[in-house]
N, CA, C and O of each residue as an XYZ file, in Angstrom:
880
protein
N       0.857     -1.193      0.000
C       0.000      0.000      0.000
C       0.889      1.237      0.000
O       1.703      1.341      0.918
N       0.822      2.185     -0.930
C       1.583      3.094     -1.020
C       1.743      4.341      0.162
O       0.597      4.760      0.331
N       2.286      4.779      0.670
C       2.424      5.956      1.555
C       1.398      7.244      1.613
O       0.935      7.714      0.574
N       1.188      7.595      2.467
C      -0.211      8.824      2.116
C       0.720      9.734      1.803
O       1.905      9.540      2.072
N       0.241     10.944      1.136
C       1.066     12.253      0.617
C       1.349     13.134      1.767
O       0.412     13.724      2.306
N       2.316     13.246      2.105
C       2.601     14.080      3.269
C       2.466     15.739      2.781
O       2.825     16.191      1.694
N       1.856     16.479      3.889
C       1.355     17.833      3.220
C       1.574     18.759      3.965
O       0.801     18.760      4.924
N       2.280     19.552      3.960
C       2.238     20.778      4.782
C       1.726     21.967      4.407
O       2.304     22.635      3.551
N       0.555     22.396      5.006
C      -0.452     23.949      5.066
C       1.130     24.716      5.795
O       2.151     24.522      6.454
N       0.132     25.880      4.887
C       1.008     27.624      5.036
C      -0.403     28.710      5.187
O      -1.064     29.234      4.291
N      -0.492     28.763      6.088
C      -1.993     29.945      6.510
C      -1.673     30.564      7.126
O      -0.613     30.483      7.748
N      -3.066     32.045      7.224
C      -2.238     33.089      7.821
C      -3.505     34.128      8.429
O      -3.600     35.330      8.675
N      -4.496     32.800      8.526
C      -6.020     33.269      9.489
C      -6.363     32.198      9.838
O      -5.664     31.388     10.446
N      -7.663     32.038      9.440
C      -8.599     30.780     10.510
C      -8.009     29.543     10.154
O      -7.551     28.710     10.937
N      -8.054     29.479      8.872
C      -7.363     27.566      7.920
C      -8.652     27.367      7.763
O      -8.583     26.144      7.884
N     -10.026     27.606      7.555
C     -11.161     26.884      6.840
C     -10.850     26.088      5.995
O     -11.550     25.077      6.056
N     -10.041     26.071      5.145
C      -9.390     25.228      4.061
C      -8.890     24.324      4.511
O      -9.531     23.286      4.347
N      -7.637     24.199      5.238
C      -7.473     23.090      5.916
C      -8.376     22.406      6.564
O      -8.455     21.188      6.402
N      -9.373     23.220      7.579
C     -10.640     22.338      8.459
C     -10.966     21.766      7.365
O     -10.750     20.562      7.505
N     -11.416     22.017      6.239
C     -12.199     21.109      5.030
C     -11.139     19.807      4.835
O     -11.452     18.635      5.045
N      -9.949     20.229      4.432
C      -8.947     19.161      3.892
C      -8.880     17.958      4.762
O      -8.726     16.824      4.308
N      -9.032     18.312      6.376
C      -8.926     17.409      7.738
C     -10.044     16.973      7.719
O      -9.835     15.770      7.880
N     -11.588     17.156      7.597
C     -12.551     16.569      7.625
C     -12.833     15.494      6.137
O     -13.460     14.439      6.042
N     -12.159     16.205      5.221
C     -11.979     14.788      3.606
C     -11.269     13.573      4.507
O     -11.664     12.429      4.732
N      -9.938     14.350      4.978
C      -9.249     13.080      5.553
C      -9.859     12.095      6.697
O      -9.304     11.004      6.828
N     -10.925     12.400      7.502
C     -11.184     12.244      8.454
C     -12.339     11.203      7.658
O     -12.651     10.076      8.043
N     -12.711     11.708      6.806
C     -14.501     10.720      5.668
C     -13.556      9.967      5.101
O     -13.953      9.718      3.963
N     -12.190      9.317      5.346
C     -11.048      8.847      4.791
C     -11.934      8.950      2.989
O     -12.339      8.050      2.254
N     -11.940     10.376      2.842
C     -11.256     10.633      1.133
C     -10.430     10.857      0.810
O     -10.342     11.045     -0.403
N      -9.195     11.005      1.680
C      -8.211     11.918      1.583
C      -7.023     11.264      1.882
O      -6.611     11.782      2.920
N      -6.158     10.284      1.466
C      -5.406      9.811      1.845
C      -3.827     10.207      1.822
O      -2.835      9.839      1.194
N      -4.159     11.263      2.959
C      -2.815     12.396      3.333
C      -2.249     12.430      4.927
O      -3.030     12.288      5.868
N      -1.283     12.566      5.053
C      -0.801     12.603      6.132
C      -0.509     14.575      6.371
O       0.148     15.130      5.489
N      -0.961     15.310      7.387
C      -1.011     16.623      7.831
C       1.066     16.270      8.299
O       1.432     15.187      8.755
N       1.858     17.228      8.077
C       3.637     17.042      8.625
C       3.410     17.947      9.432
O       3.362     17.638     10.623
N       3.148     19.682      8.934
C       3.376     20.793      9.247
C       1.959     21.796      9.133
O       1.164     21.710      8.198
N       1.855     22.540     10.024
C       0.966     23.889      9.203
C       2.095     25.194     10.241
O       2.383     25.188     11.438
N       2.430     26.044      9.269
C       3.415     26.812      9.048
C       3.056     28.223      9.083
O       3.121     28.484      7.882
N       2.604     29.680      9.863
C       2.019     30.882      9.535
C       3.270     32.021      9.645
O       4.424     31.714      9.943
N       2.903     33.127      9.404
C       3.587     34.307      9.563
C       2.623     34.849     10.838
O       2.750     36.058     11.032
N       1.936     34.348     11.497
C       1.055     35.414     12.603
C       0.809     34.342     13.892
O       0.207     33.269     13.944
N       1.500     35.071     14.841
C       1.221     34.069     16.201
C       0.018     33.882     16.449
O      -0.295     32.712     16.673
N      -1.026     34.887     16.496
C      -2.328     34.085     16.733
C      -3.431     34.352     15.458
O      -4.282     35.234     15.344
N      -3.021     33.085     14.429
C      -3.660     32.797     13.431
C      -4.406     31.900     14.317
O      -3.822     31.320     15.232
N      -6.130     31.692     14.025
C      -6.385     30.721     14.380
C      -6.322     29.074     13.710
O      -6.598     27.948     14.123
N      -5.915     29.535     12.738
C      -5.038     28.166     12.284
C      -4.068     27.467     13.329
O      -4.488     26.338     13.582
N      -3.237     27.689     13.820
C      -2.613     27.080     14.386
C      -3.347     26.471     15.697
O      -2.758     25.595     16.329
N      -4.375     26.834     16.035
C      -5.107     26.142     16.900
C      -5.871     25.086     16.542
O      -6.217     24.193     17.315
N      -6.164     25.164     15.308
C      -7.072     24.106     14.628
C      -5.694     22.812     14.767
O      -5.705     21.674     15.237
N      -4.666     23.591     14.156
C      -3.918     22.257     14.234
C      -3.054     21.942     15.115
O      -2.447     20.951     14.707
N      -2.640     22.309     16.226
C      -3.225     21.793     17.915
C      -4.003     21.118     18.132
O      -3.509     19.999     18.272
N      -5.518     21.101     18.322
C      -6.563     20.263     18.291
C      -6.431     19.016     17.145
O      -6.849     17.935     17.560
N      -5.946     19.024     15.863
C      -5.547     17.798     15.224
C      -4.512     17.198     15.238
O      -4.378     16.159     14.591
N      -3.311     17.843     16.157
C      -2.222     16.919     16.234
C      -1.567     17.270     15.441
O      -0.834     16.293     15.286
N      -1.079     18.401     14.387
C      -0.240     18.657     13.924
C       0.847     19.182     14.426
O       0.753     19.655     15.558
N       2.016     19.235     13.802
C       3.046     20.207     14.737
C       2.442     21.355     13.669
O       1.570     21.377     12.801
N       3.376     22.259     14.215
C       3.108     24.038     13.861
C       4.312     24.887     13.945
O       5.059     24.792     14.919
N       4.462     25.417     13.324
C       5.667     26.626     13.407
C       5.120     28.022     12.917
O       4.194     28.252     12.140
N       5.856     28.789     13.512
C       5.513     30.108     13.410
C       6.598     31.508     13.384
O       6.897     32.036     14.455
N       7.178     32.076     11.991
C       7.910     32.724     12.175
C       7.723     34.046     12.013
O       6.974     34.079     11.036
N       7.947     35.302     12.384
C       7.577     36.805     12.042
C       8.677     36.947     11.284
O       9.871     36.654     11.245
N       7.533     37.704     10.492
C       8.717     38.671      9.266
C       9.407     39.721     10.288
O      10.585     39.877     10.608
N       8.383     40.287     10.622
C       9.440     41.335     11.261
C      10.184     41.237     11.581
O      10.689     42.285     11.984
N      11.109     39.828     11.765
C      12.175     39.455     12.911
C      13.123     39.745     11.618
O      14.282     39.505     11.957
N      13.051     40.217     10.126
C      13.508     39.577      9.048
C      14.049     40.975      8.715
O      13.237     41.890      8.849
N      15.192     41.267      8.335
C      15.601     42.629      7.444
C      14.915     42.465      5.691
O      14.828     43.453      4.963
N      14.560     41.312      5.320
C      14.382     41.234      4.012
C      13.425     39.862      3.602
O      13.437     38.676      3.931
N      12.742     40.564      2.858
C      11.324     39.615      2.740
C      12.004     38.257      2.478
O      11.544     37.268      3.048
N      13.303     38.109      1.474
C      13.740     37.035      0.807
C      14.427     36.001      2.061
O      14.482     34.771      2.070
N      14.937     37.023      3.133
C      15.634     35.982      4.306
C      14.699     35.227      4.738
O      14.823     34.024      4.965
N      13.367     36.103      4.926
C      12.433     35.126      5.849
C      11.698     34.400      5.034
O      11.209     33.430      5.613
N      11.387     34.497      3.763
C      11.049     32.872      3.177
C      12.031     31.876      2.841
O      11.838     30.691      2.571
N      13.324     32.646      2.905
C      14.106     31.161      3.131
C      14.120     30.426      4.525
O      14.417     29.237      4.637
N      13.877     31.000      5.261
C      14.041     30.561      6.908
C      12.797     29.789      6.965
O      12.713     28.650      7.425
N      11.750     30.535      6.427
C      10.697     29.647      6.629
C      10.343     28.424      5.616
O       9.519     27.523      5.774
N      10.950     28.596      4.864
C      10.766     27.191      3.878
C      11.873     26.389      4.264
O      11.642     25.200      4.043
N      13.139     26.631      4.824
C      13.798     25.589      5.157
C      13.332     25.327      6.390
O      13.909     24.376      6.917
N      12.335     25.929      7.160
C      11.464     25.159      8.323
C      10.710     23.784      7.939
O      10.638     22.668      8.454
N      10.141     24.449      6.699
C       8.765     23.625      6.658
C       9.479     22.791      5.860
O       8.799     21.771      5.745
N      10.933     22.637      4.980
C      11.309     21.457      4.474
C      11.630     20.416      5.436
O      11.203     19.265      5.349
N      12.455     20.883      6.429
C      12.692     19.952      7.378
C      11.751     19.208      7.937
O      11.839     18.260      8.718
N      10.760     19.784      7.411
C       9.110     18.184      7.825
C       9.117     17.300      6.791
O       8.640     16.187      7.015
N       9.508     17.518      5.814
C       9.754     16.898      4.667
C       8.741     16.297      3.622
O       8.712     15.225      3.018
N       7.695     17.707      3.648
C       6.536     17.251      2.557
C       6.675     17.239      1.681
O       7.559     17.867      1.098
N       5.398     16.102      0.906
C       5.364     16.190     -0.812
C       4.927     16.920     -1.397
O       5.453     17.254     -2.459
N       3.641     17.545     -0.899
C       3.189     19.040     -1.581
C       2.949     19.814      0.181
O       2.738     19.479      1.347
N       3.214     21.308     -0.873
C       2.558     22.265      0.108
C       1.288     22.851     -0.261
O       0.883     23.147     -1.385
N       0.754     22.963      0.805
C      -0.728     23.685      0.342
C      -1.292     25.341      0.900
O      -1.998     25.575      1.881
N      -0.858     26.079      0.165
C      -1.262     27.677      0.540
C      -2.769     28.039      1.142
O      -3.217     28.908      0.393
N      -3.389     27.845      1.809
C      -4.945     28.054      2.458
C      -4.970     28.937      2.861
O      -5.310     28.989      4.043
N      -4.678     30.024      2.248
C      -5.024     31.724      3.203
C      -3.967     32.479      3.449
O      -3.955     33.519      4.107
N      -2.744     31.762      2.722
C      -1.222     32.293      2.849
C      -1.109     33.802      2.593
O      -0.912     34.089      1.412
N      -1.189     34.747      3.392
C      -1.487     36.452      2.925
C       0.130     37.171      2.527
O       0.353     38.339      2.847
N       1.007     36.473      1.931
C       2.171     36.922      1.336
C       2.534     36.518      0.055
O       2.366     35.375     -0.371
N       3.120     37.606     -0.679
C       3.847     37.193     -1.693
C       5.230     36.472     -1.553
O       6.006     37.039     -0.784
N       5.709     35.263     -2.184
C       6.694     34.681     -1.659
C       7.913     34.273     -2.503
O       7.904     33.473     -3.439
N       8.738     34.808     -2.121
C      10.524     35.071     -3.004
C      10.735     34.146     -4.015
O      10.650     32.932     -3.831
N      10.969     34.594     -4.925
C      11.228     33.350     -5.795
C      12.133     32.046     -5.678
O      11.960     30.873     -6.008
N      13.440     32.925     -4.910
C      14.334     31.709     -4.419
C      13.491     30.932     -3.710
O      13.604     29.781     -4.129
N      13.112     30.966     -3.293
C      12.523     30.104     -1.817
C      11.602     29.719     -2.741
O      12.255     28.875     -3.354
N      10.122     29.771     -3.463
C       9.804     28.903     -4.594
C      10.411     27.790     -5.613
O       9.795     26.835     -6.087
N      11.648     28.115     -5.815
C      12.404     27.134     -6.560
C      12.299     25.824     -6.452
O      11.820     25.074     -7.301
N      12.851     25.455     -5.159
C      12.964     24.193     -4.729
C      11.614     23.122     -4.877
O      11.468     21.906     -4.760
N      10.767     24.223     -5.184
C       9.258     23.318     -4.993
C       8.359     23.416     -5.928
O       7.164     23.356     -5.637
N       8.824     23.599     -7.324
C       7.875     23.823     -8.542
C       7.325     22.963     -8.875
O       8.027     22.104     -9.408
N       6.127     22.725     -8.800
C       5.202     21.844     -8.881
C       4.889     20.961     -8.149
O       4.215     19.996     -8.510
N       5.322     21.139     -7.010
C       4.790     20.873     -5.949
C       4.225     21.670     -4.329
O       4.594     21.433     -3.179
N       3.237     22.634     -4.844
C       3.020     23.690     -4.267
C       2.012     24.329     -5.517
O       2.119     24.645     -6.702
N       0.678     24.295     -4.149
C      -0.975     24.988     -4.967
C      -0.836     25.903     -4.104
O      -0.106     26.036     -3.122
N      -1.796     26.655     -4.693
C      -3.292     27.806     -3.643
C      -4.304     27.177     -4.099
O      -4.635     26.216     -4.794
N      -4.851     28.380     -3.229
C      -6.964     27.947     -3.654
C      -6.947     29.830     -3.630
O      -6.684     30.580     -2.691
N      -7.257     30.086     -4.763
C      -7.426     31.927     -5.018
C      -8.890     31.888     -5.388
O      -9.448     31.087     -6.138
N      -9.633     33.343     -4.430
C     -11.149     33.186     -4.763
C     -11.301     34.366     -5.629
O     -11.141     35.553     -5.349
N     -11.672     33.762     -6.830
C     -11.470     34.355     -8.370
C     -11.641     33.395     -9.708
O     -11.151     32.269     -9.793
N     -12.149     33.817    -10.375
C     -11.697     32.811    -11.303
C     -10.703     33.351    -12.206
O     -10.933     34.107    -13.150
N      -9.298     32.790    -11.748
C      -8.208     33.228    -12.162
C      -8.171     32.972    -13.958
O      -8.717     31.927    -14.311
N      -7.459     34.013    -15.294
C      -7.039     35.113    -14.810
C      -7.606     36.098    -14.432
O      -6.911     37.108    -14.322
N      -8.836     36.173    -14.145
C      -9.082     37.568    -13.307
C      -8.881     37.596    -11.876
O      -8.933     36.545    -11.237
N      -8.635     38.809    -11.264
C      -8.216     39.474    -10.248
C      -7.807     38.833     -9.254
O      -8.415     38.264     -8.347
N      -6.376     38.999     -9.553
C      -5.278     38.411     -8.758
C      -4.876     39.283     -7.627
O      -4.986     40.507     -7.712
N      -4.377     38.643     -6.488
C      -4.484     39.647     -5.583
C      -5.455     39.867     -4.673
O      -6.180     38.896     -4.458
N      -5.671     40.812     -4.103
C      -6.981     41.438     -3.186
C      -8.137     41.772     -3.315
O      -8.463     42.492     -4.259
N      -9.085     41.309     -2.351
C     -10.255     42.035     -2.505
C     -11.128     41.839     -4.012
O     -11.680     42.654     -4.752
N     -10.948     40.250     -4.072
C     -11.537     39.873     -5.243
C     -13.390     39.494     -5.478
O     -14.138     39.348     -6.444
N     -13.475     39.469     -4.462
C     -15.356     39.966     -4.662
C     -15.604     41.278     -4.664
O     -16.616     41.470     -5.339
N     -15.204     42.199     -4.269
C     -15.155     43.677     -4.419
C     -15.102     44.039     -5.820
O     -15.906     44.595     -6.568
N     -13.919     43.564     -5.973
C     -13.713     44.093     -7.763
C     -14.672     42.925     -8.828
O     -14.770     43.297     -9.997
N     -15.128     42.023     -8.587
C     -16.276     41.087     -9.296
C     -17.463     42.127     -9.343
O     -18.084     42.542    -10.322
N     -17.601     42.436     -7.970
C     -19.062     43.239     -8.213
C     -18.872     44.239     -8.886
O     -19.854     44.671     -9.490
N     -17.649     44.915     -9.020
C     -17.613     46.119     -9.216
C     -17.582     46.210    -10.610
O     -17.792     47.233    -11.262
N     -17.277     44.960    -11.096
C     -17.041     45.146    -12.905
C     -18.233     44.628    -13.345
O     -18.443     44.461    -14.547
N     -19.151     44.317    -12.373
C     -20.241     43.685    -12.753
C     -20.963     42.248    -13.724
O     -22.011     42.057    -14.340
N     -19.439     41.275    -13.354
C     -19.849     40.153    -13.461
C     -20.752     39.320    -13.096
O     -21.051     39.293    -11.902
N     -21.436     38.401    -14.066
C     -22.225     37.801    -13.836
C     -21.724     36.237    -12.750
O     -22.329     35.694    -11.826
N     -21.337     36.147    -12.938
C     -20.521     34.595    -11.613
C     -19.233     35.133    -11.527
O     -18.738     35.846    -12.400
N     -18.603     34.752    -10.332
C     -17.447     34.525     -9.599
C     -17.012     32.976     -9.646
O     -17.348     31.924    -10.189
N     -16.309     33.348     -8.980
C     -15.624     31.770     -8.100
C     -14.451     31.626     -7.593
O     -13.975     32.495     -6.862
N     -13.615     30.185     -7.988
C     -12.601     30.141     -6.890
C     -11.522     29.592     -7.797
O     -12.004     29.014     -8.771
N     -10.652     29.601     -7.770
C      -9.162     28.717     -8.641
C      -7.882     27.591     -7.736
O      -6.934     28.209     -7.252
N      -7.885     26.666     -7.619
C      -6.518     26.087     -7.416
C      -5.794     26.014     -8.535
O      -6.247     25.710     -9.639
N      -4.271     26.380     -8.200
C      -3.327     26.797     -9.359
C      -1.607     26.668     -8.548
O      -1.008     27.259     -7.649
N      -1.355     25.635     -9.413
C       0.446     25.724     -8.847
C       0.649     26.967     -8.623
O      -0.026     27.888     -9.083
N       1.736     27.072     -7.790
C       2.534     28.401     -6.959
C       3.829     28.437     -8.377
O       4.599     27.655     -8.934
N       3.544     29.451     -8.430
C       5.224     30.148     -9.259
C       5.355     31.358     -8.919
O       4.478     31.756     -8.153
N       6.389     32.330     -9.307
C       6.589     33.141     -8.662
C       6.022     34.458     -8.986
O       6.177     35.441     -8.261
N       5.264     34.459    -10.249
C       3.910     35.272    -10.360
C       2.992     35.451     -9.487
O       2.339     34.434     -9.253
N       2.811     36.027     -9.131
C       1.266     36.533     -7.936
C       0.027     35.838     -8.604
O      -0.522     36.258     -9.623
N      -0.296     34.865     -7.989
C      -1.414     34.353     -8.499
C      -1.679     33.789    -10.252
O      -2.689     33.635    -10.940
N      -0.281     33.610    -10.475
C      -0.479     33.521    -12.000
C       0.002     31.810    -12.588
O       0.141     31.389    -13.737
N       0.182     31.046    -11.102
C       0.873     30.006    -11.788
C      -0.499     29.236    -12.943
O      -1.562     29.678    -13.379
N       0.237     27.909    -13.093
C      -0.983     27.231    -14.038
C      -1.971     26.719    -12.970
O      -1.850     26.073    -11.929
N      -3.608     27.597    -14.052
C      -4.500     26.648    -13.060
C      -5.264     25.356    -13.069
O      -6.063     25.063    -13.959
N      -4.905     24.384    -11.747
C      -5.753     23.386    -11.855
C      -7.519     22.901    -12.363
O      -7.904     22.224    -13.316
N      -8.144     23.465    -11.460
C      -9.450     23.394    -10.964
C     -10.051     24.541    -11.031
O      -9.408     25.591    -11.045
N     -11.443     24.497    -11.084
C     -12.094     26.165    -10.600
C     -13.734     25.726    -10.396
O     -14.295     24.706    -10.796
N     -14.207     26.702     -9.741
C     -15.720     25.849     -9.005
C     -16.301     27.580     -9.292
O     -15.767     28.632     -8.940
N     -17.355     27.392     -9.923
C     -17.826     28.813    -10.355
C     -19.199     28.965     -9.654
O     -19.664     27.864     -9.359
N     -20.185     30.286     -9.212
C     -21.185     30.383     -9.063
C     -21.628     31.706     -9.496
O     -20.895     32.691     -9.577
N     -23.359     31.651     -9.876
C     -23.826     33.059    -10.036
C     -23.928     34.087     -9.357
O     -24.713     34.091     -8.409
N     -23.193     35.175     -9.654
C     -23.790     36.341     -8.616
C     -25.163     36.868     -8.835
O     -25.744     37.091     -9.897
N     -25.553     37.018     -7.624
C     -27.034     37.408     -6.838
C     -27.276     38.608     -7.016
O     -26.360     39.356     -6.674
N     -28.603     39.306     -7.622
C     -28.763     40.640     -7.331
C     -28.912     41.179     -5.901
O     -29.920     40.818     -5.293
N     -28.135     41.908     -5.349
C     -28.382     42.365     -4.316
C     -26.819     41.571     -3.273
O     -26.544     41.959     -2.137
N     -26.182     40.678     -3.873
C     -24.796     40.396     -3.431
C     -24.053     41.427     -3.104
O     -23.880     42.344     -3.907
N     -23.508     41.427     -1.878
C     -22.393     42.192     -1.498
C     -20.662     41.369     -1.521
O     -20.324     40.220     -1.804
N     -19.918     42.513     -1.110
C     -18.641     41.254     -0.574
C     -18.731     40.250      0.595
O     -18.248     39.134      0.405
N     -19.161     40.463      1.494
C     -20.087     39.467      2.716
C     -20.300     38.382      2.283
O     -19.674     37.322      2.268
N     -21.953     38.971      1.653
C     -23.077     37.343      0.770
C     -22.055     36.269     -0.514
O     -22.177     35.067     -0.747
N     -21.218     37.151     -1.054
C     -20.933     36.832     -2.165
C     -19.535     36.089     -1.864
O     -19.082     35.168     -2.544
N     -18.852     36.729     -0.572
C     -17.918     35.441      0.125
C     -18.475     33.963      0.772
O     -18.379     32.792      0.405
N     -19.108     34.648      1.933
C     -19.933     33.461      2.082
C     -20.251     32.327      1.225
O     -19.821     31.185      1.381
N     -21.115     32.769      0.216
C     -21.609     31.496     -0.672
C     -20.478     31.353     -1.508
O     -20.775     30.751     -2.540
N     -19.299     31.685     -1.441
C     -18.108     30.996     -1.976
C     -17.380     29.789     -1.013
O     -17.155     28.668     -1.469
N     -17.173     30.033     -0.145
C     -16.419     29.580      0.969
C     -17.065     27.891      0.624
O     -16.180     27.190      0.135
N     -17.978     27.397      0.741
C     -18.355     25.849      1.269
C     -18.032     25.675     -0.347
O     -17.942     24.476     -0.609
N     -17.841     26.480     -1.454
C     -17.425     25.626     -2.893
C     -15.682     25.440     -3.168
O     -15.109     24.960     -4.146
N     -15.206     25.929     -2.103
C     -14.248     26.390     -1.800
C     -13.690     25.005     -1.234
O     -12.747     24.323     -1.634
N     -14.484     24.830     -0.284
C     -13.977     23.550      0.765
C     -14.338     22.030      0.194
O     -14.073     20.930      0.678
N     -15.047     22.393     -1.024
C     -14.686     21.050     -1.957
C     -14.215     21.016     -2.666
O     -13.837     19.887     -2.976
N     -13.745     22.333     -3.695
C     -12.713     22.373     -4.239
C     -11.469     21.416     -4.359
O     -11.178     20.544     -5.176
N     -10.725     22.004     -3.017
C      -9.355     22.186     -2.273
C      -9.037     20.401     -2.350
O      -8.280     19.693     -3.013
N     -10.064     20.167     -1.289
C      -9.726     18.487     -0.914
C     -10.114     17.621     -2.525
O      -9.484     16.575     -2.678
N     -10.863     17.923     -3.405
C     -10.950     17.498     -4.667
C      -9.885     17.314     -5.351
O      -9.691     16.256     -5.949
N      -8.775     18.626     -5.368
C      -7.954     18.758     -6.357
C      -6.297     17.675     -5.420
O      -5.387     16.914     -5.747
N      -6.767     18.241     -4.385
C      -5.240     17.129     -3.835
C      -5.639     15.740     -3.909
O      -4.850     14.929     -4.395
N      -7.108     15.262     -3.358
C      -7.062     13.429     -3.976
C      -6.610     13.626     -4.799
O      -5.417     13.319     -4.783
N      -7.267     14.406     -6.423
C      -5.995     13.986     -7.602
C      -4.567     13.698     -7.515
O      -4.125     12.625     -7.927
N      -3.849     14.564     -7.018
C      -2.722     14.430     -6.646
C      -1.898     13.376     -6.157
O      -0.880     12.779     -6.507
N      -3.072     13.366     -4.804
C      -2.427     11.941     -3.583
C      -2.362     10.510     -4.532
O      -1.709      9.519     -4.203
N      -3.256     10.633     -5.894
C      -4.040      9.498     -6.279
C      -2.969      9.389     -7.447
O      -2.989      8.385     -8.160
N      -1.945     10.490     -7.686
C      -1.018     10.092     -8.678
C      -1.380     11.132    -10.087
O      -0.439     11.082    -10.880
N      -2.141     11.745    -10.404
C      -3.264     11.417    -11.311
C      -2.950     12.959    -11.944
O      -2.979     13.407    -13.090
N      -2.708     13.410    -10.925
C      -2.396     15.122    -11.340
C      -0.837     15.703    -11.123
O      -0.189     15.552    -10.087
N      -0.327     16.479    -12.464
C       1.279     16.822    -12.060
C       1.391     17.837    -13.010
O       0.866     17.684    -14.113
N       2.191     19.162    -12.645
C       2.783     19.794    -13.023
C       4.185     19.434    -13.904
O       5.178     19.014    -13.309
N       4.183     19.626    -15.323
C       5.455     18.912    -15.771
C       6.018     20.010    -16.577
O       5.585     21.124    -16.280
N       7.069     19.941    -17.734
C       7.216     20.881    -18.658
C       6.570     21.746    -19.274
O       6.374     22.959    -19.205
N       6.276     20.904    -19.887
C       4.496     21.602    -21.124
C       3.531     21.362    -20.314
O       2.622     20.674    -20.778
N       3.411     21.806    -18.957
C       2.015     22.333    -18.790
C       1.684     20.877    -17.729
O       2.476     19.941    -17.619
N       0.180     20.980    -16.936
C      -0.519     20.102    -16.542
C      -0.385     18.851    -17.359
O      -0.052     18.706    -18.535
N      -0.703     18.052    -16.507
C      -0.955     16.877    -17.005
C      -2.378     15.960    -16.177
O      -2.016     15.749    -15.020
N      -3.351     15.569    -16.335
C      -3.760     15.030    -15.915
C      -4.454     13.708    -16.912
O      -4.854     13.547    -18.065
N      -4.262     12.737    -15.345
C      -4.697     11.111    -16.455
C      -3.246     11.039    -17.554
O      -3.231     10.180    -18.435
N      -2.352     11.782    -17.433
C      -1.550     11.463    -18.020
C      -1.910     12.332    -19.846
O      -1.251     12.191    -20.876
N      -2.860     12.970    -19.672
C      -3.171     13.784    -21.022
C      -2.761     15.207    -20.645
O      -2.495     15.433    -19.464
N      -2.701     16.010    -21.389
C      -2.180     17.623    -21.482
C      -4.090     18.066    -20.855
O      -5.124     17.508    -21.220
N      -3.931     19.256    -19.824
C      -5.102     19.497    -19.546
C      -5.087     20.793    -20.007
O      -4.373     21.663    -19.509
N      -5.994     21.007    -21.127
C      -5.900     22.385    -21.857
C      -6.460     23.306    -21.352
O      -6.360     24.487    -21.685
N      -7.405     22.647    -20.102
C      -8.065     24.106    -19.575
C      -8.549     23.685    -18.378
O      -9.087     22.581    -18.303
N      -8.419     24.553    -17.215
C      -8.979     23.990    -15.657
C      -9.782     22.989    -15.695
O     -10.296     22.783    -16.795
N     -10.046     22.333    -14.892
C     -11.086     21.516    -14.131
C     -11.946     22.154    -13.671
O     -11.954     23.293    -13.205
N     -12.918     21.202    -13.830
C     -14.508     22.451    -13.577
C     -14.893     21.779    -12.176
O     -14.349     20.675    -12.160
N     -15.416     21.936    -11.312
C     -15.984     21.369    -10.396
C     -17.681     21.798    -10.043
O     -18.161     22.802     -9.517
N     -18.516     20.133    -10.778
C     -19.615     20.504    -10.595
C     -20.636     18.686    -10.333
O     -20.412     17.497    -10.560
N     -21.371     19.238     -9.945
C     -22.554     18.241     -9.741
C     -21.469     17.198     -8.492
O     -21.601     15.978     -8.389
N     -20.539     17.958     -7.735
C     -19.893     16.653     -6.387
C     -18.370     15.777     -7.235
O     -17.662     14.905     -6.731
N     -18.249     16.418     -8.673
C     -16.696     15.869     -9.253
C     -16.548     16.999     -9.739
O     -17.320     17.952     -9.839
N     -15.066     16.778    -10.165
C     -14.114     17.310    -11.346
C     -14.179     16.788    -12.350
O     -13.782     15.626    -12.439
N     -14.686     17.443    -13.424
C     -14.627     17.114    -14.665
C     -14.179     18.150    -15.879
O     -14.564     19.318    -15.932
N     -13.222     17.469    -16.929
C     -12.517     18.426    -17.636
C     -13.834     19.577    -18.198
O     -13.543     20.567    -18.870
């Protein structure tokens, strides 16, 4: 029986994402082992969630850092020394050095709430409403050293509501969010999904365009 995928979270508020990823694992869909969850903020409540599950945890301040680039090396040679197979970004609120990305290309997502390429960055239901799109949604997408620009996996879309704010219009993102996330790493754990040269690969075919997530699967 092959080894579960060892995974280390990088968050930098509550971890809803992770709570989702721990409860897949817990409905054993998820056949992952938690190494690390890793923040920039002593009292993220993430790190309490994973306290209560038995994870270890580390926690380093930038501020302690003269230079953004020292402290993602410090902190990625933290979280290597747990020695995961992927990392998983759930709320990670930094942009992160490219050196310190290197070591881990293609192995290392987010979950960005957007449907990436649009609005990368901040305050992305704000600017949905504001351009007056008709649906939103959410993206998992390898980490590169573009802001939100690596290749994307997955994406789980919904209609915006007349009368949606940033509030309503987070909200009813969030629970498509938390099936997303644990969706796109079974692929992974399961072999099935990889970042290679030319692009995605999934099933071992070139995936020309995200994964949709609808009706409870992923389907191209």
């Amino acid at each position: 029986m092959p080894s579960p995928l060892r995974i280390a979270i990088l968050a930098s508020g509550r971890g809803s994402n992770f709570a989702a990823l721990l409860a897949a694992r817990e409905r054993a869909e998820l056949p992952v082992e938690f190494v690390l969850v890793a923040s920039d903020k002593a009292d993220a409540p993430v790190l309490q969630l994973a306290q209560s599950a038995g994870v270890p945890s580390v926690v380093l301040d930038p501020r302690e850092y003269a230079e953004r680039r020292d402290y993602d090396l410090a902190l990625f040679e933290r979280i290597a020394a747990s020695k995961p197979d992927l990392l998983v970004l759930a709320g990670f609120m930094r942009i992160i050095d490219g050196d310190a990305l290197k070591p881990w290309a293609g192995r290392m997502i987010n979950i960005h709430p957007s449907l990436l390429p649009k609005y990368r960055g901040l305050h992305t239901h704000r600017r949905a409403l504001k351009a007056g799109d008709a649906e939103h949604g959410a993206s998992v997408h390898y980490v590169t050293a573009e802001l939100d620009g690596g290749p994307v996996i997955a994406q789980t879309r919904l209609q915006i509501q007349p009368g949606d704010d940033e509030n309503t219009l987070a909200a009813r993102l969030l629970p498509l969010e938390h099936q997303l996330l644990p969706a796109v790493v079974r692929l992974i754990a399961a072999d099935r999904l990889a970042l290679r040269e030319g692009g995605i690969r999934f099933d071992g075919e070139p995936l020309r365009k995200p994964l949709r997530w609808q009706d409870g699967q992923l389907t191209r």
